[in-house]
C-alpha positions in Angstrom: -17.1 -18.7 -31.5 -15.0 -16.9 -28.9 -11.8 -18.8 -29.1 -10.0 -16.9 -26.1 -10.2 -14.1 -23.1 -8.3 -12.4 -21.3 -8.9 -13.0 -17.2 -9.9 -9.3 -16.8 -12.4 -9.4 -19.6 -13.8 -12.6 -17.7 -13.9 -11.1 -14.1 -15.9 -8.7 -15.7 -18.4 -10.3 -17.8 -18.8 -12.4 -14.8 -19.7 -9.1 -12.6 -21.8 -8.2 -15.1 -23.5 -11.1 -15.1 -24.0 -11.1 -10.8 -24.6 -7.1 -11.3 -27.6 -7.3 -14.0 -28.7 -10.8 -13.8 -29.0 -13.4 -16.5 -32.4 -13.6 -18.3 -33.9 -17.2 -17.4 -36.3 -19.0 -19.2 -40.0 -19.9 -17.4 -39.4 -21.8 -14.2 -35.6 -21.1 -13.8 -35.0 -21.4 -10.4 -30.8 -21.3 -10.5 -29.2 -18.3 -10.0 -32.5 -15.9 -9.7 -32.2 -12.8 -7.7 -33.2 -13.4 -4.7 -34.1 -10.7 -2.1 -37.2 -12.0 0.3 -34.6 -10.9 3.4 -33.6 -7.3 4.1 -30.2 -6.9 2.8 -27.5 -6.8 5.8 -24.4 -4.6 6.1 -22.1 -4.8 9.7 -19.1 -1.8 9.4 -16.3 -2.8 10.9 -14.4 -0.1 12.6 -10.5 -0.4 13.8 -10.4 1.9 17.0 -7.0 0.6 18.0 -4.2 2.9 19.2 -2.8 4.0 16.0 -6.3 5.8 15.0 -5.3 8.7 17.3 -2.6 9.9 14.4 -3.8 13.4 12.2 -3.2 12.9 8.9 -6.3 13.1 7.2 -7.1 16.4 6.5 -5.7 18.0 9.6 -7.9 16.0 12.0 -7.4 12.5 13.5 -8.2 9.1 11.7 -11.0 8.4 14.2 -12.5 12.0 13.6 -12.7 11.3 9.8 -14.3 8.0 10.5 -16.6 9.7 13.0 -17.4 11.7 10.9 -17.8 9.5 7.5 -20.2 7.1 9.8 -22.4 10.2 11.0 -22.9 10.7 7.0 -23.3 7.2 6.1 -25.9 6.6 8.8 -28.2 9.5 7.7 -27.9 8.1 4.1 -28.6 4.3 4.6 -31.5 3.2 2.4 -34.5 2.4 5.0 -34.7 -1.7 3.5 -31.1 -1.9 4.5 -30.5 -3.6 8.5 -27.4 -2.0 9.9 -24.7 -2.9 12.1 -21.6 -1.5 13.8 -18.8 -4.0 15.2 -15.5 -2.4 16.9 -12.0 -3.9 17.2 -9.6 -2.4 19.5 -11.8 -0.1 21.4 -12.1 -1.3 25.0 -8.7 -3.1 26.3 -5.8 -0.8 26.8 -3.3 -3.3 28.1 0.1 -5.0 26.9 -1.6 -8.7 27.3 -1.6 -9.9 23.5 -3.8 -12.6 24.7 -6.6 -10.1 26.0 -6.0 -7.5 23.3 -6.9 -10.1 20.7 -10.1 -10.5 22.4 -10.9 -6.6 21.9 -14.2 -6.8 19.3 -17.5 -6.0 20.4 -20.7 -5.4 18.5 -21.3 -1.4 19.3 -24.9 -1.5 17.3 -26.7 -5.0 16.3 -27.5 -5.5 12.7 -31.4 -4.4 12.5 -33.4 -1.8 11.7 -31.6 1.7 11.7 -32.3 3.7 14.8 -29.9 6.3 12.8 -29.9 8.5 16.4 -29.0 5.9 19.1 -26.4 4.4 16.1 -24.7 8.0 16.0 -24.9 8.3 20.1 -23.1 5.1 19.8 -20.4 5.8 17.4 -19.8 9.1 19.6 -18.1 7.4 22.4 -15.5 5.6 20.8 -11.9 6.4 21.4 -8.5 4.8 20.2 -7.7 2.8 22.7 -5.7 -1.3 22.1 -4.7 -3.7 19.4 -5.8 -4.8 15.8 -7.5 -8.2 16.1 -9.0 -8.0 12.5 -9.4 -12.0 12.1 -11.5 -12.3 15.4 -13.3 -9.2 14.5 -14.2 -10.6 10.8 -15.4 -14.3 12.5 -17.6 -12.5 14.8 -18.8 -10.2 12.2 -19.9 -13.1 9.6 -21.5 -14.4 13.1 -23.6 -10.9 13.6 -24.8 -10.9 9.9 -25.6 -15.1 10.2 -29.2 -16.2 8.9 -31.4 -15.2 6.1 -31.0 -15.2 2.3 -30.6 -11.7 1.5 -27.1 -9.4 0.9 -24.6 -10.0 3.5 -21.5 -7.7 3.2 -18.8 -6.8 5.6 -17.3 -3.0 5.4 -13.8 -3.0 6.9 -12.1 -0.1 8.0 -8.7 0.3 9.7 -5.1 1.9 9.8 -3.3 -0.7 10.8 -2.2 -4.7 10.2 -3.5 -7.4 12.1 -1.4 -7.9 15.5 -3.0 -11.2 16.2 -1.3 -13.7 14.3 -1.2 -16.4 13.8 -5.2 -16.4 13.2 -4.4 -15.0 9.5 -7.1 -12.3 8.2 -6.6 -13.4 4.7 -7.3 -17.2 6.4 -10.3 -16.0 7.8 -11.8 -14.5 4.8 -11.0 -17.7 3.1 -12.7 -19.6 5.6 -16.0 -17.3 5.2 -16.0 -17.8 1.5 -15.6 -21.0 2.2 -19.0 -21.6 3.8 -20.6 -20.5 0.9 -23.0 -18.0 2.6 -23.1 -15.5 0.3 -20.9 -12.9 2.3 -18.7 -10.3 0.8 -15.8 -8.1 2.6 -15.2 -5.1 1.3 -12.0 -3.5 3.2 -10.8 0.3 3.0 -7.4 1.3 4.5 -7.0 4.8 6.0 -3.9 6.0 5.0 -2.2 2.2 4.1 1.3 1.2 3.7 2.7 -1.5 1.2 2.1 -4.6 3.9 -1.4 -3.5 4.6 -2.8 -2.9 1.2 -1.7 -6.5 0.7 -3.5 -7.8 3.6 -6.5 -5.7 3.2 -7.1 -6.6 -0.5 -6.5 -10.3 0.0 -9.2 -10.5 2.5 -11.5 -8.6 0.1 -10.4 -10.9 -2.9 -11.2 -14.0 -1.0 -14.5 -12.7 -1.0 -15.1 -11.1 -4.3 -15.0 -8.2 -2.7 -13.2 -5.0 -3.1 -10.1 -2.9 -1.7 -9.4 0.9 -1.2 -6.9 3.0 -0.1 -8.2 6.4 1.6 -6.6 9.6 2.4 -9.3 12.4 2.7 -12.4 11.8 5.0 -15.2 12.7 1.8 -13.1 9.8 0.6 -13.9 7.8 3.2 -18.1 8.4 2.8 -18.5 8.3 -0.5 -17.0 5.0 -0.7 -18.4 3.8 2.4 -22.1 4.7 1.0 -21.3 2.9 -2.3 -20.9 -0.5 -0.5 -24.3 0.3 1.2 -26.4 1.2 -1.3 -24.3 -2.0 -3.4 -26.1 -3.9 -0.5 -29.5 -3.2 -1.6 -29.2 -3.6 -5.1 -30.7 -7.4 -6.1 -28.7 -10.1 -5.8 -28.1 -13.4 -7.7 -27.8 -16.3 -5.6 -25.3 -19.1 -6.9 -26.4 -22.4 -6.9 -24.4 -25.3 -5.1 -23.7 -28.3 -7.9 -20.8 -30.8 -8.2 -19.4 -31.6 -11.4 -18.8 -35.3 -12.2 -15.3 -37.0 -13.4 -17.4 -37.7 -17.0 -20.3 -36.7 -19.0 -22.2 -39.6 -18.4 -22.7 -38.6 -14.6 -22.9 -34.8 -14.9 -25.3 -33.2 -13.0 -27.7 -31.4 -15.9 -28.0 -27.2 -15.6 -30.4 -25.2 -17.1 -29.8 -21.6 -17.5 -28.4 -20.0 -14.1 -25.8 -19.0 -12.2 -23.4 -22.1 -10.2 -21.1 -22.8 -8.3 -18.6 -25.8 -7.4 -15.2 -26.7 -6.5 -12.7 -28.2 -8.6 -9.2 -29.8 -7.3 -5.8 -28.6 -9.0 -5.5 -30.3 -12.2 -8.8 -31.9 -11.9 -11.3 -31.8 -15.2 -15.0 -31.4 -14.2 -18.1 -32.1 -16.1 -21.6 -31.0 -16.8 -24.7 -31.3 -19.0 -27.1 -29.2 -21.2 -30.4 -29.9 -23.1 -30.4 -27.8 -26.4 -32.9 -28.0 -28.4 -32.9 -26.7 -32.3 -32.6 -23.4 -32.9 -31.4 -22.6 -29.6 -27.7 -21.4 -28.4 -25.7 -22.4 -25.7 -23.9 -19.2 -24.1 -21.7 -20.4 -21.3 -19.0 -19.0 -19.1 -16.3 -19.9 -16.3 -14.2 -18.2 -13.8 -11.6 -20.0 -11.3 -10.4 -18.0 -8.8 -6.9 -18.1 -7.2 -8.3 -18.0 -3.2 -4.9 -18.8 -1.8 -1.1 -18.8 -3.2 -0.3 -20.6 -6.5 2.3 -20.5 -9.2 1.9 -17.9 -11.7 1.3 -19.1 -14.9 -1.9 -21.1 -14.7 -5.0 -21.5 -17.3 -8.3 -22.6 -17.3 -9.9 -24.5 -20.5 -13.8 -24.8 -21.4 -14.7 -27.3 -23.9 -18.5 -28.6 -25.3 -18.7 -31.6 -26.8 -21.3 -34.2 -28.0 -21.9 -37.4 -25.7 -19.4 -39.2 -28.2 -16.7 -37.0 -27.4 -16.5 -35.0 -30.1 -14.9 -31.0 -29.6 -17.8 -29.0 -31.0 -16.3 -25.7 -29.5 -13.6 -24.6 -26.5 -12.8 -21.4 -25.2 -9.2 -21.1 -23.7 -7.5 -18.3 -21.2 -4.0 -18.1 -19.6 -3.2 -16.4 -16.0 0.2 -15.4 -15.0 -0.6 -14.2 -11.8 -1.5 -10.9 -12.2 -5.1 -11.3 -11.4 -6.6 -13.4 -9.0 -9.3 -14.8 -11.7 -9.1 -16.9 -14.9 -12.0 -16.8 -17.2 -13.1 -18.4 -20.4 -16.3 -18.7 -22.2 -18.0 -20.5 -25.4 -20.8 -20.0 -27.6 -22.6 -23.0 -29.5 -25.8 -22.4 -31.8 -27.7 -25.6 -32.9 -29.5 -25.1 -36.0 -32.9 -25.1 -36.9 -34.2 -28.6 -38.2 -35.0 -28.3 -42.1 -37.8 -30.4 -43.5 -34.4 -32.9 -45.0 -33.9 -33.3 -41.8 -36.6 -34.2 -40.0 -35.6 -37.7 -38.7 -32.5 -35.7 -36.7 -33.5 -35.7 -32.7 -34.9 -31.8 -31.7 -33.0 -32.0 -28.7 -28.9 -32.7 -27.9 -27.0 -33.2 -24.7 -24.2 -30.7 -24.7 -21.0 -31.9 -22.2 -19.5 -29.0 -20.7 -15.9 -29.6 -20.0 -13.7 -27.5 -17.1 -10.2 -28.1 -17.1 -7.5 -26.0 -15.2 -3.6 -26.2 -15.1 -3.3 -23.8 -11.7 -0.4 -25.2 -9.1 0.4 -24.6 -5.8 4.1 -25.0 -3.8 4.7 -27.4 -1.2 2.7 -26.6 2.1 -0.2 -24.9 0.3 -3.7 -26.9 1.1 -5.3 -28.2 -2.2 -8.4 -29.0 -0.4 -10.7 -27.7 -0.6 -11.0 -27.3 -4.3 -10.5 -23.8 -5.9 -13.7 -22.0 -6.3 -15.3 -22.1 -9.8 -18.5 -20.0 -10.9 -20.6 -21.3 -14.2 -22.6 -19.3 -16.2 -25.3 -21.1 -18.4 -27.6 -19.1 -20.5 -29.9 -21.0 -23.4 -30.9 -18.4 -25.8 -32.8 -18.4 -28.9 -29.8 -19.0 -32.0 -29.1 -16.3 -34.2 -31.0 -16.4 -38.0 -27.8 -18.5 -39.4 -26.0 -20.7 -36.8 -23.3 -21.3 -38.7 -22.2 -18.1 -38.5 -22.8 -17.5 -34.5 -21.4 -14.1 -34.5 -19.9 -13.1 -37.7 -16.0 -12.7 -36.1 -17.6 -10.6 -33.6 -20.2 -8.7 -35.4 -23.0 -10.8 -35.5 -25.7 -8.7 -38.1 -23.0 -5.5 -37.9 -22.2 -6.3 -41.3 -23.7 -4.8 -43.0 -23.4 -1.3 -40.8 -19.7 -1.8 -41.0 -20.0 -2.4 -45.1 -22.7 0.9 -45.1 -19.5 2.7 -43.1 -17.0 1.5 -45.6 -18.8 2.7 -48.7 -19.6 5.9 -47.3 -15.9 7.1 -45.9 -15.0 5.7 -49.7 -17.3 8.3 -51.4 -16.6 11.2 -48.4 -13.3 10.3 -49.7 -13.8 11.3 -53.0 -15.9 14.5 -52.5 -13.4 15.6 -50.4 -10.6 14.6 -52.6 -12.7 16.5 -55.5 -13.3 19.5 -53.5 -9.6 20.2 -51.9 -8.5 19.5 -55.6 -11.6 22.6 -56.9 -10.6 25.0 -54.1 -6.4 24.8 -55.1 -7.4 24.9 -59.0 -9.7 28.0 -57.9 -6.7 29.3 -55.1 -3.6 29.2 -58.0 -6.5 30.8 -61.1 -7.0 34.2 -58.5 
């Protein structure tokens, strides 16, 4: 059984799973990939004032990302719609009120015409302010509609200068809507304040954060998150735990989501048949401040409340992500047991300890993604993975008797060649 897990470990099982896919029995409709929609991608471009400095590789910040975007464009896969939104390129002015008003959709997000996008991207020139939170609403607005990738690329040098319409708020607010949208942000020669900004508006998202300093940089990163667009995609389904077992909603294998309230304990229900296993997986994400130490526990049990198996992790802050995960085989049904029932309701149990200060919003709940995979069981269920070797032991025994006799042949030999060494 896997007792325990370290957040990281989770996070990335749990990318793995949204990366490859989870293998779903006939008729599975949660959590497929889904793809009947061109995947969409809007680039974001800061071409506020402070893009005019020349630190990246002797040229100016705007010529880099001139540059990078003339690159990117001739490389976008054909089944990717493109678009390119500005911020800070048009108003020039001290008016913070107008300035924050400064975002405008340079190329709408369609089909690539990869020589009009370049002509557009041609004429910009640092000009006024950094409204990144306007920019990112009207961005998610550009790349509205459809059920295919969304993802936001976010370039810029500089912090937001339109508080108090937070960035990181924003972002929060997107991922709120539960529209599939990722923001990937990339800072061009950061400091300490904007690296924080710019990866907490990617982490609301599940999205990433770079730092950039060199303009080849700036491309090959910016045709990752492209391609990343195209790749399939698995969809989350919307579900809403119950306060107890006996009103769960039921899952069959798939990919969910749901929101759970701090300190709150949610529930859900499998079918498992005999000789099946239960494989099943949770992350909670941290989408806005919270104390440090924080956990989140994963229990199944039987519909009498009986612990048949938990798995258990502990955060203390240093990742935005708690994750836990349990495995639970039912055996086979033996001819002495034929009056036992073929199939048994499994309770899954989510239980977090995360905290917030006073003045943090606890509402709505923190998000929570579920993995449920039914699988066939392994050959002996009461073993379920042999402490982490499942059928590996006998490879590991084969390993352990062969170092012991390369032990003694080389013991024998090294004891022949100094008898031979002191007889010449």
């Amino acid at each position: 059984m896997i007792r325990r897990r370290r957040p990281v470990a989770g996070a990335l099982a749990l990318l793995a799973a949204l990366t490859a896919g989870i293998a779903f029995p006939a008729g599975a409709a949660a959590g497929e990939p889904t793809g009947q929609d061109a995947p969409k991608v809007d680039l974001v471009l800061d071409v506020s004032g402070s893009m005019r400095a020349r630190d990246i590789d002797g040229q100016s910040r705007m010529a880099a990302a001139k540059q990078a975007f003339n690159e990117v464009l001739d490389a976008t896969p054909e089944e990717v719609q493109l678009g390119i939104r500005t911020l800070g390129a048009d108003y020039a002015g001290d008016d913070r009120k107008e300035g924050c008003k400064d975002t405008a959709q340079l190329y709408p997000v369609g089909p690539l015409d990869r020589t009009e996008a370049k002509t557009a991207v041609a004429t910009l020139a640092p000009t006024g302010w950094t409204p990144i939170g306007p920019a990112l609403l009207q961005a998610a607005d550009d790349l509205d509609g459809g059920d295919g990738s969304k993802r936001i690329v976010l370039i810029s040098d500089g912090e937001d200068t339109c508080a108090p319409l937070d960035p990181c708020e924003v972002a929060r607010e997107i991922a709120a809507k539960g529209i599939g949208l990722t923001i990937d942000t990339l800072g061009l020669v950061p400091n300490a304040k904007l690296s924080r900004q710019l990866s907490c508006i990617a982490e609301a998202t599940g999205g990433t954060y770079t730092s950039i300093e060199h303009q080849d940089e700036l491309t090959d990163r910016v045709n990752e998150l492209v391609d990343r667009a195209a790749e399939p995609v698995v969809t989350p389904v919307a579900t809403e735990g119950a306060g107890s077992c006996d009103k769960a909603p039921v899952l069959r294998s798939g990919l969910y989501t749901d929101r759970e309230e701090f300190g709150q304990q949610r529930w859900y229900r499998v079918e498992l048949l005999a000789g099946q296993e239960l494989r099943a997986s949770v992350s909670v994400a941290a989408d806005r401040a919270v104390r440090p130490d924080h956990g989140v526990l994963m229990r199944a049990v039987t519909v009498h409340g009986r612990e048949i198996v938990r798995g258990e992790a502990t955060g203390s802050g240093r990742t935005d992500v708690a994750s836990t995960g349990l495995r639970y085989p039912k055996p086979e049904i033996d001819d002495d047991d034929s009056g036992k029932p073929a199939a048994e309701t499994v309770c899954l149990g989510v239980t977090t300890s995360f905290s917030a200060d006073a003045g943090v919003k606890t509402t709505p709940g923190l998000p929570l993604e579920l993995t449920v995979d039914v699988v066939d069981g392994p050959d002996d269920a009461a073993d379920v993975a042999s402490f982490g070797l499942g059928r590996g032991w006998w490879l590991l025994g084969a390993l352990i008797v062969t170092g012991f006799l390369a032990g003694l042949v080389w013991g024998w030999l090294s004891r022949w060649r100094v008898a031979v060494w002191r007889t010449n």
